[in-house]
N, CA, C and O of each residue as an XYZ file, in Angstrom:
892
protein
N     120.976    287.396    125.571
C     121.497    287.294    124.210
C     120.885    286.082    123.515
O     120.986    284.984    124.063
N     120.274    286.203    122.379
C     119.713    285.353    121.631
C     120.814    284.633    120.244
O     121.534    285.342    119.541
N     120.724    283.428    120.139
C     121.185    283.204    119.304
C     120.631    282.265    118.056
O     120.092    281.221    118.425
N     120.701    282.522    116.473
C     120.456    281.873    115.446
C     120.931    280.430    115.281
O     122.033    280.048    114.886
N     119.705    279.588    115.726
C     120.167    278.112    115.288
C     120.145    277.865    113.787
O     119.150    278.265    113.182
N     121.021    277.315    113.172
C     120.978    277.291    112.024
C     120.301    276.044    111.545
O     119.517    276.246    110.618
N     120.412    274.790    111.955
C     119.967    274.030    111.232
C     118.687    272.779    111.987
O     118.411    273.124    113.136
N     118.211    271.965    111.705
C     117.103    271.328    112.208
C     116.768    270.169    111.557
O     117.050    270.177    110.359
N     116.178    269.036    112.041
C     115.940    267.906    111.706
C     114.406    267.803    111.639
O     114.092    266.859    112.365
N     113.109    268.463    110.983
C     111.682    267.513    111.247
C     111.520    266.127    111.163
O     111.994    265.548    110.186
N     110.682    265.240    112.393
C     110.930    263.543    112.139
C     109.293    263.526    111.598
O     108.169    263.725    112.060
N     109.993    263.124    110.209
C     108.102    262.420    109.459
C     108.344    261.261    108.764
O     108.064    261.407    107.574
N     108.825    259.978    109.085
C     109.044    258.641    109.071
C     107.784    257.997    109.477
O     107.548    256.942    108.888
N     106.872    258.408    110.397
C     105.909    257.382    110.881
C     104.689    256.945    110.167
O     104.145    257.953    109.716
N     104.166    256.102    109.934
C     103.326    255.377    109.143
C     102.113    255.989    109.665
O     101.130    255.828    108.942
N     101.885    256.821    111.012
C     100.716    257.373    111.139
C      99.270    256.347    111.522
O      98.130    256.805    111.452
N      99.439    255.543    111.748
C      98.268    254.137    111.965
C      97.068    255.093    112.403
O      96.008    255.315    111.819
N      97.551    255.581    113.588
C      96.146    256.197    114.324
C      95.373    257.414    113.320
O      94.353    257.981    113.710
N      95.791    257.614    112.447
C      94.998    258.287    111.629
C      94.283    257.796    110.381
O      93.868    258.439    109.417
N      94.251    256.732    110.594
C      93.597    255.946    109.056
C      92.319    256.212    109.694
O      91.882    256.172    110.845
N      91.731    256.589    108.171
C      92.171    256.572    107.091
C      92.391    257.314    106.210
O      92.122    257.154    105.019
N      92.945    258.268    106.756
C      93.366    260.067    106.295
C      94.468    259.410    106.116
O      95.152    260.320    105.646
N      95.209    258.423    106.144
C      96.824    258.553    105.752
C      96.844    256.755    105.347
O      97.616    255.862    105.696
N      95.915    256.753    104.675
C      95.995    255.316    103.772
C      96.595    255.831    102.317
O      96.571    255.043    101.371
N      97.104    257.090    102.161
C      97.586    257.557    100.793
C      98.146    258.646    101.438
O      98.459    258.062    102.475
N      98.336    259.244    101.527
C      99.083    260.490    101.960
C      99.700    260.206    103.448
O      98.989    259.882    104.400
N     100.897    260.344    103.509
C     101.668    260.680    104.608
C     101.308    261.741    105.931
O     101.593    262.896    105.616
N     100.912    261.663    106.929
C     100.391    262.518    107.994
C     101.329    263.609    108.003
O     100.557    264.563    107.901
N     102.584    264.137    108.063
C     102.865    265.281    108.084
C     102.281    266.051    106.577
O     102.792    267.156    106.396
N     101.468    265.683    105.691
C     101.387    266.414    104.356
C      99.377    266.493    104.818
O      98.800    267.323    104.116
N      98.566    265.848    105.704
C      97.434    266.562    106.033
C      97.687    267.424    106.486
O      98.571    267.737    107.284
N      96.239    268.363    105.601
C      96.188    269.974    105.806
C      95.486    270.651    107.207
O      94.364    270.262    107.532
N      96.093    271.537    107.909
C      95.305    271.829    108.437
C      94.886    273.780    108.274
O      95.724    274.651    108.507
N      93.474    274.055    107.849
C      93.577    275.244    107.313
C      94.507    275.710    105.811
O      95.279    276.604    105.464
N      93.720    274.195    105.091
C      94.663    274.555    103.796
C      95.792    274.369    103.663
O      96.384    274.561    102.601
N      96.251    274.012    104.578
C      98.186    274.021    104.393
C      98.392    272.954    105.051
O      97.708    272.768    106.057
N      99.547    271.818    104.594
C     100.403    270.989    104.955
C     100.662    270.852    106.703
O     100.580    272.008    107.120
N     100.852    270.205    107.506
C     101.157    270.160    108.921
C     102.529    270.427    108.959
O     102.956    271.363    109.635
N     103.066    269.899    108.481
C     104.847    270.336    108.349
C     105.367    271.086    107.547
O     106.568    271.077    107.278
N     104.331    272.007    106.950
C     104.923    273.324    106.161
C     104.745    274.638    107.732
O     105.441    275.652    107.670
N     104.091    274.501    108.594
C     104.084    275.357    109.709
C     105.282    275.251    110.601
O     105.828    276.350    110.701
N     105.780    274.465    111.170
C     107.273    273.944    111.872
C     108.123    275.182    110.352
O     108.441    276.358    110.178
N     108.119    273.920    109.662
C     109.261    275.020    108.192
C     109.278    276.454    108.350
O     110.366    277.030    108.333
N     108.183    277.117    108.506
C     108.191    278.512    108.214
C     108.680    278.929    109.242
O     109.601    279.745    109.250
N     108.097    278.391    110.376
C     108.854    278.827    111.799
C     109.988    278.894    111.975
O     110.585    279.950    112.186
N     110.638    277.480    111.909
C     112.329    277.499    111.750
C     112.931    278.155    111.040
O     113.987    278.596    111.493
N     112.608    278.464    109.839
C     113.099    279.551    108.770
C     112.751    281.257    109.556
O     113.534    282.207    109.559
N     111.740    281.230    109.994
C     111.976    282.656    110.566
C     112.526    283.116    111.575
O     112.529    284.313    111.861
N     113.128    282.100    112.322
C     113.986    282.178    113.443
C     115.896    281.962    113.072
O     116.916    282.206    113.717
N     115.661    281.484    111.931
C     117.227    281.868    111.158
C     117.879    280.584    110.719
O     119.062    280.482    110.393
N     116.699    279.295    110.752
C     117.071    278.001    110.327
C     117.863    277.974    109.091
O     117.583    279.068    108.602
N     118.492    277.531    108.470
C     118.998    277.663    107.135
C     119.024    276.653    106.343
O     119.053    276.832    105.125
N     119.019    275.283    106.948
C     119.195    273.736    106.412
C     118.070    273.050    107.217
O     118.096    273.157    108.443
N     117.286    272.497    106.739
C     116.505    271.714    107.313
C     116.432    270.188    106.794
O     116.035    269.987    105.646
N     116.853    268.983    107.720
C     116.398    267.814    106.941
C     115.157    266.789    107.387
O     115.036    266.402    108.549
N     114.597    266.549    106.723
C     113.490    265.629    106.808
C     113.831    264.097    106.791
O     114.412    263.654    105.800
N     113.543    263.357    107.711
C     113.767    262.019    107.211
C     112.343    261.157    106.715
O     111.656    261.429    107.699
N     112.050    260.878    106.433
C     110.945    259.842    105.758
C     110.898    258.305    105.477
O     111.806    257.878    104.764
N     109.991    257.434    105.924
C     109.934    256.458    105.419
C     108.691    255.943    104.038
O     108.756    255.898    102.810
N     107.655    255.631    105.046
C     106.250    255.802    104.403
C     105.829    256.863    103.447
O     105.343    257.915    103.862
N     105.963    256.672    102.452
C     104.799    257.789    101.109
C     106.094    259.074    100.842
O     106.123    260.110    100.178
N     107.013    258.413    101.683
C     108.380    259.776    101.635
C     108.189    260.588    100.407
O     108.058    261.811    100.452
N     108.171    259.797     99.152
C     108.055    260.224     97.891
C     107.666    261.533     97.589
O     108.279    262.515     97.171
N     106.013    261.225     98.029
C     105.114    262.746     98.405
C     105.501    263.512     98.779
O     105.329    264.544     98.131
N     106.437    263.632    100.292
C     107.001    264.728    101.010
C     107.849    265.886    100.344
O     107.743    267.109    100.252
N     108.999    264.635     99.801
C     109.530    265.143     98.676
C     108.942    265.776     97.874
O     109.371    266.929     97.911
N     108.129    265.653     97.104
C     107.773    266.152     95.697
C     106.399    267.482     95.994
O     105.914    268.176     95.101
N     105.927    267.546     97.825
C     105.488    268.697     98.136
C     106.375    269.582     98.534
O     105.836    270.684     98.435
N     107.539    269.698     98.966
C     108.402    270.429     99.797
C     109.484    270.727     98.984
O     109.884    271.880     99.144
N     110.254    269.898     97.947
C     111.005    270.187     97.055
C     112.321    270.623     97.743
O     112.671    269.959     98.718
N     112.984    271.519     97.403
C     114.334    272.084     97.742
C     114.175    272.753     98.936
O     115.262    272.875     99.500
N     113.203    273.264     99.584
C     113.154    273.910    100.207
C     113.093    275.333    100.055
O     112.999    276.105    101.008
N     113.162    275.762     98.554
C     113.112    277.193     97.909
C     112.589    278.091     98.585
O     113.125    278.916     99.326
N     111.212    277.887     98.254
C     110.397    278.505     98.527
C     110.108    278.966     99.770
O     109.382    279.935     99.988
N     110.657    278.298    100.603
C     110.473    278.597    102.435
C     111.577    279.455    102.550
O     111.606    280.278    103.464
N     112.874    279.326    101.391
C     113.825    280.328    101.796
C     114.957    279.474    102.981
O     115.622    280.213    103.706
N     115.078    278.413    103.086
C     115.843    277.673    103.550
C     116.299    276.450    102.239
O     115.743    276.485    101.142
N     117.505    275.295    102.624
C     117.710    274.274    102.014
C     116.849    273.077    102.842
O     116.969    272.982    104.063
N     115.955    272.157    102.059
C     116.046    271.429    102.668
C     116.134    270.060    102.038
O     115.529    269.824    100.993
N     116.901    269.116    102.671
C     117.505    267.737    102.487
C     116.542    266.509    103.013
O     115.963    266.512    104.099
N     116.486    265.530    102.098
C     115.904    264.446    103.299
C     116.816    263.124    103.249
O     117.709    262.893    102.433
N     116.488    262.501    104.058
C     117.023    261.213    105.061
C     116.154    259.732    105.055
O     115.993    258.953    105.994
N     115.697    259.646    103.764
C     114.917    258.276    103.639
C     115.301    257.250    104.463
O     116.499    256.985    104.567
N     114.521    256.670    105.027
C     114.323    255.191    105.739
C     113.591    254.059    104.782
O     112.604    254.358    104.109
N     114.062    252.965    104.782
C     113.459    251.569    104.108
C     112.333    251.136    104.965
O     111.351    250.478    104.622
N     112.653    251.648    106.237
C     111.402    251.339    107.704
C     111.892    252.667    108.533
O     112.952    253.279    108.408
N     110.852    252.910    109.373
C     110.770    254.033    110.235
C     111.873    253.089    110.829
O     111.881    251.865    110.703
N     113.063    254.052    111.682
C     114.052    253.473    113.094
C     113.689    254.286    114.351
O     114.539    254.535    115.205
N     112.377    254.706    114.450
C     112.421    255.386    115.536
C     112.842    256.893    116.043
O     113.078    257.606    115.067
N     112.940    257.314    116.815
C     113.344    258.685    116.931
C     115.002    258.840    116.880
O     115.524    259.571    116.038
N     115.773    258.101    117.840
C     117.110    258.223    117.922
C     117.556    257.435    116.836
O     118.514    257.977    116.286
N     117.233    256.380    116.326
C     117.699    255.749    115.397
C     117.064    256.814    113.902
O     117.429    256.235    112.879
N     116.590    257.592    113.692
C     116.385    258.212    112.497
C     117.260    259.208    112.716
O     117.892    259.578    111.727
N     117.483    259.777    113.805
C     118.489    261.343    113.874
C     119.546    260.734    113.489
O     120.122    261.150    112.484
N     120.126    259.429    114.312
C     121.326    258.998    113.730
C     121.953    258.633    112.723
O     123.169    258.577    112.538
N     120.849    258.303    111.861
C     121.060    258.066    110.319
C     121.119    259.050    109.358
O     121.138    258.883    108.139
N     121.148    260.159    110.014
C     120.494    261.628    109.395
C     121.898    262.487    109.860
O     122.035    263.436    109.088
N     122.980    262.442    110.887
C     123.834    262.347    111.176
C     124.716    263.414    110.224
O     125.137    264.571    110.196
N     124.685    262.285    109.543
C     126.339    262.792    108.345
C     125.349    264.267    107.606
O     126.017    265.135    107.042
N     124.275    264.385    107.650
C     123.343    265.583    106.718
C     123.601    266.866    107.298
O     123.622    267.919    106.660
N     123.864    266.704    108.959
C     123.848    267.734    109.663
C     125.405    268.184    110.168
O     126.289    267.343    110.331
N     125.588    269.500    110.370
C     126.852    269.644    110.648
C     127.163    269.736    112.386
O     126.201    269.342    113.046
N     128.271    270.163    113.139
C     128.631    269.829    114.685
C     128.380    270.682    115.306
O     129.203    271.197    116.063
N     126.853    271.198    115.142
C     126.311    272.278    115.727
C     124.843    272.045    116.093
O     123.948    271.558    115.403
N     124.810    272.598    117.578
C     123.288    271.993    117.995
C     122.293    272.135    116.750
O     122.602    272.866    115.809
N     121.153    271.455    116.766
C     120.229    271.443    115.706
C     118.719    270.934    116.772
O     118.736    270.269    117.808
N     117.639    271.477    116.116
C     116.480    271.645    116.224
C     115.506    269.984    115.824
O     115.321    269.633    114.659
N     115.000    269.167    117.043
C     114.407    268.422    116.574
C     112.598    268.582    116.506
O     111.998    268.866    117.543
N     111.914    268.391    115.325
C     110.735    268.583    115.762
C     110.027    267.646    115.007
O     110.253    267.444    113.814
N     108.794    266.806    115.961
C     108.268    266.290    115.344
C     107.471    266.541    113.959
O     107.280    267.756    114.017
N     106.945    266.132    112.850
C     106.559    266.310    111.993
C     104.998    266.749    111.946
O     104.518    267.502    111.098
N     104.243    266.093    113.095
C     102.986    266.105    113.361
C     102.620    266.981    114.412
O     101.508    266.706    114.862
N     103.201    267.978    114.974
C     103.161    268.915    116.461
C     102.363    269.774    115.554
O     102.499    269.495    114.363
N     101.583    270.727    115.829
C     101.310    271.711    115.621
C     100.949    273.181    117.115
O     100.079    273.331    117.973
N     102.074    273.876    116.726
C     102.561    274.505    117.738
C     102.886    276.196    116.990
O     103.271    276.325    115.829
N     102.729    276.919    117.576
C     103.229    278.206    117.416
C     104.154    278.974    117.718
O     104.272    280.194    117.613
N     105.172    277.749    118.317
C     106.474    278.003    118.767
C     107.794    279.076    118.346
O     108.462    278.958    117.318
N     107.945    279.912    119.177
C     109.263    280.706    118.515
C     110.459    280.151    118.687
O     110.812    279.981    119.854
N     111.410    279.718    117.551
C     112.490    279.112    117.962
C     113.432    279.614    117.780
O     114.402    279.023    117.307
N     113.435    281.110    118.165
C     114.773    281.419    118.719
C     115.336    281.192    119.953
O     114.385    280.689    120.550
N     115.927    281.216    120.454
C     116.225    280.427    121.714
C     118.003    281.443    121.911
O     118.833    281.901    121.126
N     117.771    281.350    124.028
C     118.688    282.041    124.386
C     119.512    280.966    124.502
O     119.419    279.792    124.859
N     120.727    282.046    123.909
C     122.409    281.573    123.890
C     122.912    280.556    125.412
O     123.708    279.617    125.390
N     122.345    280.970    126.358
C     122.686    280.242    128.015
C     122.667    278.966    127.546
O     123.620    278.188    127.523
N     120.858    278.648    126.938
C     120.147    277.152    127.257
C     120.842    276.615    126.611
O     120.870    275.471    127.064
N     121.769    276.708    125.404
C     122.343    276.076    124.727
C     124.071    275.030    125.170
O     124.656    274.156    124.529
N     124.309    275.536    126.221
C     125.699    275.302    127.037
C     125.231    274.447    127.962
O     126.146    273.862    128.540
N     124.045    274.125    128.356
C     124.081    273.583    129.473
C     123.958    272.258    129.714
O     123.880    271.664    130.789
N     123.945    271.743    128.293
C     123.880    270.364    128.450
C     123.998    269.589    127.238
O     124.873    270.136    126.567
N     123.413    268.297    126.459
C     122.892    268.063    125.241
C     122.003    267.600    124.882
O     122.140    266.974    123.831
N     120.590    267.628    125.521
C     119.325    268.303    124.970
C     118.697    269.735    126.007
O     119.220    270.219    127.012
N     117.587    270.079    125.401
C     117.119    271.294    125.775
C     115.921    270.774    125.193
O     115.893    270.419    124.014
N     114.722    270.695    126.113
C     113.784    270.589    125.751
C     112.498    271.166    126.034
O     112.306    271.539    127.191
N     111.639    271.298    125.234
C     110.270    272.052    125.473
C     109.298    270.715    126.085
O     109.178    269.556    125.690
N     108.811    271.311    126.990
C     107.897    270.141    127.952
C     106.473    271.098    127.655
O     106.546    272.277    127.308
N     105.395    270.483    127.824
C     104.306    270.742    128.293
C     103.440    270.615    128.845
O     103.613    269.416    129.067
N     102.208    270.912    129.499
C     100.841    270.268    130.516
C     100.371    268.953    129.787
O      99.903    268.888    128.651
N     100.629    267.731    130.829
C     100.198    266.478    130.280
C      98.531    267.328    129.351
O      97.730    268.259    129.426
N      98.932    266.077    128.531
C      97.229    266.096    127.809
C      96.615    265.119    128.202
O      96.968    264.440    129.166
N      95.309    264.853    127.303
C      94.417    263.466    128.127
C      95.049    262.703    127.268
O      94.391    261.670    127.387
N      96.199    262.378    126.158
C      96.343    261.127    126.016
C      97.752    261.185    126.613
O      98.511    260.709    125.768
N      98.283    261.481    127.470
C      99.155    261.109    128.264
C      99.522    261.913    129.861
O     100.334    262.724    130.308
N      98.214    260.997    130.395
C      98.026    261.881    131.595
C      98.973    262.088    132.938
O      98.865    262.861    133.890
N     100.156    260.848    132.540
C     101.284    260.735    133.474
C     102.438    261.366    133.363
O     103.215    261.331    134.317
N     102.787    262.090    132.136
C     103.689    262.717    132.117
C     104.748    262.025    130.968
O     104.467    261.123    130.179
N     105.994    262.698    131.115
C     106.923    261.912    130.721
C     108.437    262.469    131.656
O     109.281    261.622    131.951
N     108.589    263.606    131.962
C     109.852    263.659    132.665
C     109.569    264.643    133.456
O     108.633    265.298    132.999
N     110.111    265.186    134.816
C     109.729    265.904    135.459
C     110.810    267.366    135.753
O     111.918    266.857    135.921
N     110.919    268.467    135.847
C     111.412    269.662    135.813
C     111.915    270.325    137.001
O     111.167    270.854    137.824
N     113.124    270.299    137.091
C     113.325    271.249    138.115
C     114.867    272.210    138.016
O     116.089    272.075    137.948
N     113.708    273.307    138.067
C     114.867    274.401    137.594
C     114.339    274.050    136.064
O     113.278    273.678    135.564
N     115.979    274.451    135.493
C     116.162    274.169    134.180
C     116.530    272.459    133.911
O     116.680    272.022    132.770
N     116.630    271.708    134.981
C     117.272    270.188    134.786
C     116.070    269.203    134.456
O     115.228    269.052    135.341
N     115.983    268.810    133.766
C     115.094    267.178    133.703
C     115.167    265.756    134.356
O     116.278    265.259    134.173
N     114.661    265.283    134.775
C     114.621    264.388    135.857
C     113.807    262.886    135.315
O     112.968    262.752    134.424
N     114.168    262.284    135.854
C     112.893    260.939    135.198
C     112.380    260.195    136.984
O     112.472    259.038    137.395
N     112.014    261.074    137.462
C     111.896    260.981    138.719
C     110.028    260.959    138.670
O     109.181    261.818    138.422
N     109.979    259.500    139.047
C     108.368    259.122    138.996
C     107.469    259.715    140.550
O     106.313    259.500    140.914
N     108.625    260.547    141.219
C     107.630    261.274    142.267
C     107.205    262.340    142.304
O     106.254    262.721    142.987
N     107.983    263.084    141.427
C     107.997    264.633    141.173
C     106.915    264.995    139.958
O     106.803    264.398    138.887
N     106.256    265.986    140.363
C     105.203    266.278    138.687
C     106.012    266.108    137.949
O     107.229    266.179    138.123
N     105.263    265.790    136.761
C     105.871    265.326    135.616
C     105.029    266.009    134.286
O     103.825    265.841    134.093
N     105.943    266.819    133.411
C     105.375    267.039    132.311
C     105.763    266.337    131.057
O     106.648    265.488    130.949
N     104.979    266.806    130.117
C     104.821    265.537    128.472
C     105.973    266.779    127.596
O     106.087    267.986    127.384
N     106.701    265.350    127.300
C     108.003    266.054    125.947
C     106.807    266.530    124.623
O     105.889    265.856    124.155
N     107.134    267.572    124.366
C     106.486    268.239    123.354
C     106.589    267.613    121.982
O     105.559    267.719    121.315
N     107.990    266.745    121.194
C     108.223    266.626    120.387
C     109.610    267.903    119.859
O     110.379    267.798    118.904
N     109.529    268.858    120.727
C     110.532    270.251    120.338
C     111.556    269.950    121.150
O     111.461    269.435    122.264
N     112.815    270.364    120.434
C     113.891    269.984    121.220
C     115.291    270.363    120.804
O     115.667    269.766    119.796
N     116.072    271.127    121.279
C     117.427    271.247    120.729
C     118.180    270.290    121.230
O     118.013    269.700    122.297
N     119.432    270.068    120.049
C     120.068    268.746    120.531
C     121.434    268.994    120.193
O     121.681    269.479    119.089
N     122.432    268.706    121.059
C     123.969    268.656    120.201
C     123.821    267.367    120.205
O     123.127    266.534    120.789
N     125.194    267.422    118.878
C     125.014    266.044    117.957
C     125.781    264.761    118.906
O     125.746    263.533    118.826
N     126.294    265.475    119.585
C     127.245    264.599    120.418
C     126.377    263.590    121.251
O     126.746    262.462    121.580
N     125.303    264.103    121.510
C     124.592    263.274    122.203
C     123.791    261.632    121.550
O     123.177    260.736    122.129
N     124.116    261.811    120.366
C     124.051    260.357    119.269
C     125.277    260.003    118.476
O     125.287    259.248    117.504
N     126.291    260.615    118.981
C     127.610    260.257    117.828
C     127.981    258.665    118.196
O     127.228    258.212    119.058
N     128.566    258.124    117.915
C     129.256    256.923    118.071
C     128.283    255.650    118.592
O     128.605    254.580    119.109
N     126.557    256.367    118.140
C     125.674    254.784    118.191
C     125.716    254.746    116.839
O     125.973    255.540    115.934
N     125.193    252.906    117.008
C     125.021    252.189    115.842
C     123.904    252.475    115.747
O     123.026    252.699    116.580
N     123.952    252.466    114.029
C     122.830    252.583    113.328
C     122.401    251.196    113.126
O     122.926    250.095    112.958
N     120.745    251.918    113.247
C     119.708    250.424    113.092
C     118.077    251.759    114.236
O     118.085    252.912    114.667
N     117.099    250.682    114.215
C     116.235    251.414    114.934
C     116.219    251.690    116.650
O     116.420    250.802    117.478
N     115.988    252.846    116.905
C     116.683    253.104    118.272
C     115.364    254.057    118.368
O     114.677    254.455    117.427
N     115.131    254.415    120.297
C     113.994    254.806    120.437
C     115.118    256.058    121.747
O     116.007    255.836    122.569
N     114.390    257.308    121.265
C     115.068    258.475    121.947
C     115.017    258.507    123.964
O     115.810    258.838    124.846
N     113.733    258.006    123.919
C     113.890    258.325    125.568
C     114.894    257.865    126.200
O     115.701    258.527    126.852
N     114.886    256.801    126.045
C     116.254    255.807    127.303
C     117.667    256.265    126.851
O     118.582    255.838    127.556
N     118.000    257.027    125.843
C     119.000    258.179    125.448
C     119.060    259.156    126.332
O     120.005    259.220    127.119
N     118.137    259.987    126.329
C     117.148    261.130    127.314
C     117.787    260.605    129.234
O     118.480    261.205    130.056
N     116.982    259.009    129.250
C     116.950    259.061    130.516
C     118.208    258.859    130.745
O     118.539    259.408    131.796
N     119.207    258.219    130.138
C     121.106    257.857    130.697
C     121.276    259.042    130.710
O     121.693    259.322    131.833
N     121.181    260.075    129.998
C     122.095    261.822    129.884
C     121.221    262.258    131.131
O     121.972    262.803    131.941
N     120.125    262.228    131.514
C     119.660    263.099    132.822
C     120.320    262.645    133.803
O     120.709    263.565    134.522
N     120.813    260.997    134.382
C     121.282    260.969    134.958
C     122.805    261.539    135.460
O     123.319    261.408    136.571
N     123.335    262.202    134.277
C     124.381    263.535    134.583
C     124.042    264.361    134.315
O     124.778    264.986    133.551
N     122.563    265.093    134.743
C     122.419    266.192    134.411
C     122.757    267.115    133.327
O     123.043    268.311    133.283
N     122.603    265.958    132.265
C     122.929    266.888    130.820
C     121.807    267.472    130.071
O     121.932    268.192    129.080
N     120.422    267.018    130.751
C     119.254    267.390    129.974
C     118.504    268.493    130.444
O     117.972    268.384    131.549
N     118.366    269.569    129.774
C     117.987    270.907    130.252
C     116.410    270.663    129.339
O     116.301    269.928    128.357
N     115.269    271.497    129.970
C     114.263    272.094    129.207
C     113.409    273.070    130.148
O     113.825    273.519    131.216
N     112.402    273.278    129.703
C     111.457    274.433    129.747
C     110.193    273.940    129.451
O     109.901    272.979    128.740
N     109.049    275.142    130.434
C     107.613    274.577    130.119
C     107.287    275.994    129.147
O     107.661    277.164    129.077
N     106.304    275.028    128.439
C     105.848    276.304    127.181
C     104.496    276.386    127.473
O     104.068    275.275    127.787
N     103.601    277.305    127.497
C     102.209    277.495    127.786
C     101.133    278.023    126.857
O      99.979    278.260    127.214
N     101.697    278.214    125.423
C     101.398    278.285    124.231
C     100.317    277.006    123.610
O     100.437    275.844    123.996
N      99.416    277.373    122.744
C      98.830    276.975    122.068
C     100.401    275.363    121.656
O     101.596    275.469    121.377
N      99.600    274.283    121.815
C     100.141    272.972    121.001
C      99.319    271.989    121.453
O      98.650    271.851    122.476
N      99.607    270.988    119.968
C      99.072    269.797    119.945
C      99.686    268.490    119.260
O     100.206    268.786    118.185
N      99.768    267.273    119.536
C     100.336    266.141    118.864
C      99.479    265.800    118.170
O      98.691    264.911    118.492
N      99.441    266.413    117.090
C      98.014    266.123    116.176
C      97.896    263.978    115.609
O      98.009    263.548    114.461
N      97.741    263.450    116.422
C      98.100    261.699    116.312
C      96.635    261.222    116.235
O      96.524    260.001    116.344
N      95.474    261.917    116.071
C      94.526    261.083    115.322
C      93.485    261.920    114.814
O      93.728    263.095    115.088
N      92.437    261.773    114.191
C      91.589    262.105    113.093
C      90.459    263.394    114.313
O      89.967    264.493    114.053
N      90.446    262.602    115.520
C      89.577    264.113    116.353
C      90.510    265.104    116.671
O      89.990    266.219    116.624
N      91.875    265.120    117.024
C      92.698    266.250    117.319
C      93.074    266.921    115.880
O      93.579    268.043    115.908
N      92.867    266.335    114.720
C      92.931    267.703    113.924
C      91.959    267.998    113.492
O      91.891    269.007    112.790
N      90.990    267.319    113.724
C      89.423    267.956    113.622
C      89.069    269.270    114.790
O      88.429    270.262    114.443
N      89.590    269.083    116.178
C      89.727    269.958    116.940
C      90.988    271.312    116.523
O      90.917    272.459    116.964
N      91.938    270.854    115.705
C      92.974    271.940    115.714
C      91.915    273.036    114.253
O      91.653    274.239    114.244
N      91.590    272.008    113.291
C      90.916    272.413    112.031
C      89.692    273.584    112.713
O      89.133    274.486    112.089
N      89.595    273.382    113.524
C      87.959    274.254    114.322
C      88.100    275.337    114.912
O      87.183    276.100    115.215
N      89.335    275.503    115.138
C      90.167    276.468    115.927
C      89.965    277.722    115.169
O      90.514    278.761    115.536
């Protein structure tokens, strides 16, 4: 049984460094790849899997984001954003983003992934914990991994293979309620909940990439 996530968070707050100087004016989730925006592909996806609210948080050039993406009309979803004065990081931006979203798992995806991901997702993965995450085959810029898999459980176990967090991720909200806001960084969140086995994911074997500098979307652009 499959079920409709309704709502989702894209994170495009980051200043993007490793891509200058493609993003000395424009914000890295708004480079094109194949003509189109990097974070108009995530959008369409989530919207065709039954997203309905989507919020964006932004720091850097936010402005732009805004004023390319608008209401979200046109994708056929709402979407909201979550300005930052400074990027806070991954957990510290969801958390500030918080009150936007309602008490129902929600969809995190980075802003810069480019992936072909279907995000509908079975009703089970959703109970079993509070994240669910998509892992994938280390790449060459992170050849060690980041958490390791067994079964459906996640592990931060430095003996066991280890695959790289995708950036994709379902999350109940519970799993950031009652931190303080300020800048906060998601893993060591990640690693306290694995240690009760609250962190579920999956390997995906699909076409993806962390598009994080000027040759990987020159390589995705070639494709």
């Amino acid at each position: 049984m499959t079920i409709a996530v309704k709502q989702a968070m894209i994170l495009a707050a980051g200043r993007g460094e490793r891509m200058m100087p493609l993003t000395a004016d424009c914000p890295k989730p708004l480079l094109t790849v194949h003509g189109k925006p990097l974070i108009e592909y995530p959008i369409q996806r989530l919207v065709d899997a039954g997203v309905e609210r989507i919020v964006i948080n932004h720091a850097y050039l936010g402005h732009m984001i805004e004023a390319a993406l608008g209401d979200g009309s046109r994708f056929g979803a709402e979407i909201v954003y979550s300005p930052e004065n400074s990027a806070l990081e991954t957990a510290g931006g969801i958390v500030n983003a918080l009150p936007l979203l309602n008490n129902e798992a929600f969809w995190v995806v980075n802003g810069d992934v480019f992936c072909p991901f279907d995000f509908t997702i079975d009703a089970t993965q959703t109970s079993l914990g509070l994240a669910h995450l998509m892992m994938v085959a280390n790449p060459e810029h992170n050849p060690n991994g980041d958490f390791s898999l067994n079964g459906y459980y996640l592990h931060d176990d430095n003996e066991a293979e280890r695959l790289t967090y995708s950036g994709i991720g379902l999350y109940q909200p519970s799993l950031f309620r009652g931190l303080s806001a300020g800048s906060r960084k998601l893993a060591p969140l990640l690693r306290e909940a694995m240690t009760e086995h609250l962190v579920t994911g999956f390997q995906y074997t699909g076409e993806w990439c962390d598009v994080g500098t000027p040759e990987r979307l020159a390589q995705i652009e070639s494709r």
